[in-house]
C-alpha positions in Angstrom: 12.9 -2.6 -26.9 12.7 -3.8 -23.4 9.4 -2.2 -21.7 10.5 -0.6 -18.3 7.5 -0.9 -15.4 7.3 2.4 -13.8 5.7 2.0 -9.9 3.5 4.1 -8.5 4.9 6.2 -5.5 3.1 4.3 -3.1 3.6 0.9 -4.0 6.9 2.1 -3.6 6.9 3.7 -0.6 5.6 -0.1 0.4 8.3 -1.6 -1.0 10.7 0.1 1.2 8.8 0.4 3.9 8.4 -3.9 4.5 12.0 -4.8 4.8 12.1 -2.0 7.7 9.4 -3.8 9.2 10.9 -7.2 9.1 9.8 -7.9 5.7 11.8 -9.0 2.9 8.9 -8.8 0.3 4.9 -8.4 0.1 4.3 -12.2 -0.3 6.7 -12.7 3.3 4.1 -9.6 4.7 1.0 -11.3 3.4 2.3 -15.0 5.0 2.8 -13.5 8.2 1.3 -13.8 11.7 0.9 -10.1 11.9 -0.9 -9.9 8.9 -3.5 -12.6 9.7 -4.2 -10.8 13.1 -4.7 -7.9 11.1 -6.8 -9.6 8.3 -8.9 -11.2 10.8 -9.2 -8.0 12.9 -10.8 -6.3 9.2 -12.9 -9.3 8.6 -14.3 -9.2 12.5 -15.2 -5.5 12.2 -16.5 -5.9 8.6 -18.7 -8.5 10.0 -17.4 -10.9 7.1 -19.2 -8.9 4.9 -18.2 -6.9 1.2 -17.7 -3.8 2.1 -19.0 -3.2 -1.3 -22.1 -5.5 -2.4 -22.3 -7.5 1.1 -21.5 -10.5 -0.1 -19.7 -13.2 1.9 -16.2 -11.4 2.2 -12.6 -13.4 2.5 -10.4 -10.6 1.0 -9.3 -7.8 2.8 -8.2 -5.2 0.5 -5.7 -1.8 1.2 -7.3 1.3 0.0 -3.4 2.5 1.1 -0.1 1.1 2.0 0.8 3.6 5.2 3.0 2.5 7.7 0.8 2.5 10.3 -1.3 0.3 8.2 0.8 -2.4 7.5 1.6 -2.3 11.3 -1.6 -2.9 12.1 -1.5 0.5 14.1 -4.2 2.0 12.0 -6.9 0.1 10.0 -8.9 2.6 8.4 -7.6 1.7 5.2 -8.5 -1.7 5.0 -11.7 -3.2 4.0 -13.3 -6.7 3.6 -14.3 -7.2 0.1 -15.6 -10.3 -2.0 -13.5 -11.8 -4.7 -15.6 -10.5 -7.4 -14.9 -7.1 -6.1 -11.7 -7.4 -5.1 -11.1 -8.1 -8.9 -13.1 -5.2 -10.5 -11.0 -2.7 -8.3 -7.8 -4.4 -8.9 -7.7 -5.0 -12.3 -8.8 -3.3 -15.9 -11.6 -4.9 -17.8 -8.9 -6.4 -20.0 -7.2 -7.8 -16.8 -4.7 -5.7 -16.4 -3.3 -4.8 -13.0 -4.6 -1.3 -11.9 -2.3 1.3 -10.1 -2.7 1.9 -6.7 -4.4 5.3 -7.4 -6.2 3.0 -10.1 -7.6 1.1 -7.7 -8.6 3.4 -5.0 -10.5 5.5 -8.1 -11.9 1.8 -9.1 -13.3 1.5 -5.5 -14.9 4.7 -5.1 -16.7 4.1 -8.1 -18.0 1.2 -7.5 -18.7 2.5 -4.5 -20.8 5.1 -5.7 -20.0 7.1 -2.4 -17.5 8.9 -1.0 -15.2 5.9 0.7 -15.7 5.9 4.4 -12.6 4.7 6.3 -13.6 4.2 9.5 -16.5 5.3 11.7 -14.7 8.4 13.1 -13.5 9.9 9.9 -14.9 10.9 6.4 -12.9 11.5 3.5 -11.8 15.2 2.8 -14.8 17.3 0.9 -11.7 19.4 -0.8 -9.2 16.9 -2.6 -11.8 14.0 -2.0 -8.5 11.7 -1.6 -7.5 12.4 2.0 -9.7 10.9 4.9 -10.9 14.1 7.3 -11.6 13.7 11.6 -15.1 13.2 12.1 -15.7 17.2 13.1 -14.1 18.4 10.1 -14.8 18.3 6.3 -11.2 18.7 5.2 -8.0 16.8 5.5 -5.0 18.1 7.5 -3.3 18.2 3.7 -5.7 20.7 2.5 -5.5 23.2 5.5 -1.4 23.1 5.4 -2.2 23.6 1.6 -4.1 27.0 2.6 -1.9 28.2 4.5 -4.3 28.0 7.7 -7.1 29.8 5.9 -9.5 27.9 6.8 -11.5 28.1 9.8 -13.9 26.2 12.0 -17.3 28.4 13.1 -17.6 28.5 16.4 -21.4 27.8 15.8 -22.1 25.0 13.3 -18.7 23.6 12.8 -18.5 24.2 8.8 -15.2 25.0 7.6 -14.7 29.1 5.7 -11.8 30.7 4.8 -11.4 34.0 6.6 -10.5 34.6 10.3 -12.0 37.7 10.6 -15.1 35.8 12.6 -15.3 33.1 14.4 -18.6 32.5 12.9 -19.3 30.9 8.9 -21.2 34.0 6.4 -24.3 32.0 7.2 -24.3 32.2 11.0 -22.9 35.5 11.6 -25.8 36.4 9.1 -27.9 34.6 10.9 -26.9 36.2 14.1 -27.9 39.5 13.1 
């Protein structure tokens, strides 16, 4: 019996997103002039360094295969890593080729850390998957998710999920 290869959702929504941008496949993306600009713009701010052991870096890696990413329009999820790195979050200990969700698990855990995808944002403290603006601690995904529940306190910034303050429990207690 012939084994079928099921991809995941975003290394399809990759797939069909390349020939929109010019691309007739990944290895035509990856050959390109845009890509290099984009590659060396990574390296540049990465300051050639292994995002993940700081070792001499050559490989920039996509933590996700947005549109805007493979544009070059946004580059927050892209990082310079090492070729021994590259390989542990890229493939199995067996040497299997990981999923994309694979490898961004992979990543994190060797990261040890919460993966930081650009200066200005932080990834979401609620689904942990979704990177969150700099003055928030959850992803736009996760408020539509609760309906607009949550908040922002006018005071420390924290994130709670009633409106009927516009201060967090802890600083309308502390107000009092």
């Amino acid at each position: 019996m012939a084994k079928i290869r099921v991809m995941s959702p975003t290394y399809t929504l990759r797939n069909e997103l390349l020939p929109k941008l010019g691309f007739p496949s990944y290895k035509d993306y990856l050959n390109s002039c845009l890509w290099a600009e984009i590659r060396d713009a990574i390296l540049d701010r990465d300051n050639h360094l292994c995002r993940l052991c700081q070792a001499a870096a050559r490989i920039v890696h996509h933590i996700d295969y947005s549109e805007a990413t493979l544009r070059g329009d946004s580059l927050d999820e892209l990082v310079s890593l090492c070729h021994g790195c590259h390989e542990k979050v890229e493939f199995t200990e067996d040497g299997d080729k990981r999923t994309l969700l694979g490898a961004m698990v992979a990543y994190r855990k060797i990261c040890k850390k919460p993966v930081q995808v650009a200066d200005d944002r932080k990834i979401c403290t609620k689904c942990k998957k979704n990177s969150a603006p700099k003055n928030r601690k959850v992803c736009a995904k996760c408020v539509r998710k609760s309906k607009g529940r949550l908040c922002r306190c006018s005071h420390c910034g924290k994130n709670w999920s009633k409106k009927n303050s516009n201060l967090c429990r802890p600083c309308t207690r502390s107000a009092s």
